[in-house]
N, C-alpha and C positions, 0 to 999 in steps of 0.2 A: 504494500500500500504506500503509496507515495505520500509523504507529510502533505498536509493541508494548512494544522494551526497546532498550538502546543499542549492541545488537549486530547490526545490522539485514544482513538480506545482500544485498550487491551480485549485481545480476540482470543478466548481457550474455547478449547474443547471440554465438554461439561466432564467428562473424564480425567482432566487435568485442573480442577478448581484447587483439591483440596491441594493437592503440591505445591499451586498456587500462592494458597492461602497459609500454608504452613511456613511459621518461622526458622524452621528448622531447614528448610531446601538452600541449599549454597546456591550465592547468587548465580555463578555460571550456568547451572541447572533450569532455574528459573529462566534465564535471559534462551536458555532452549526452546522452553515451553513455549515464547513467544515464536517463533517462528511457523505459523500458520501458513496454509497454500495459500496463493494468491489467489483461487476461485474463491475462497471464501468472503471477498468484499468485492464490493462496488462501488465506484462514484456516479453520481448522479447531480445533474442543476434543476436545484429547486426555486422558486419566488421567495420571494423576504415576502409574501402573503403569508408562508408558512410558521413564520416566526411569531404572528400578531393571533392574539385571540381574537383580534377584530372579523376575520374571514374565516371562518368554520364552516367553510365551502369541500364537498368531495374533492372538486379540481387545486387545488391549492398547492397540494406538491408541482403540478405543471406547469410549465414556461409560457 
């Protein structure tokens, strides 16, 4: 997934949460876990309608 902004989200496989979540996993380990297929995400352009509770229209994700 190519950066966007610096809020980027951690992508696991629900088989991988608790390793995740344990303090105990050495970081190297961890920084593994991150390495998901890139089929797993998508970009897509949405409207800044989608940001506003003002349009709680169906079409709102569309350009």
């Amino acid at each position: 997934m190519q950066q966007i902004h610096d809020r980027q989200p951690v992508i696991l496989y629900p088989a991988l949460y608790d390793a995740w979540l344990d303090p105990e996993t050495p970081t190297a380990a961890a920084k593994g876990l991150l390495l998901a297929p890139s089929t797993a995400t998508c970009n897509s352009i949405a409207s800044a309608a989608v940001n506003s509770v003002k349009t709680m229209t169906a079409n709102a994700s569309s350009r």
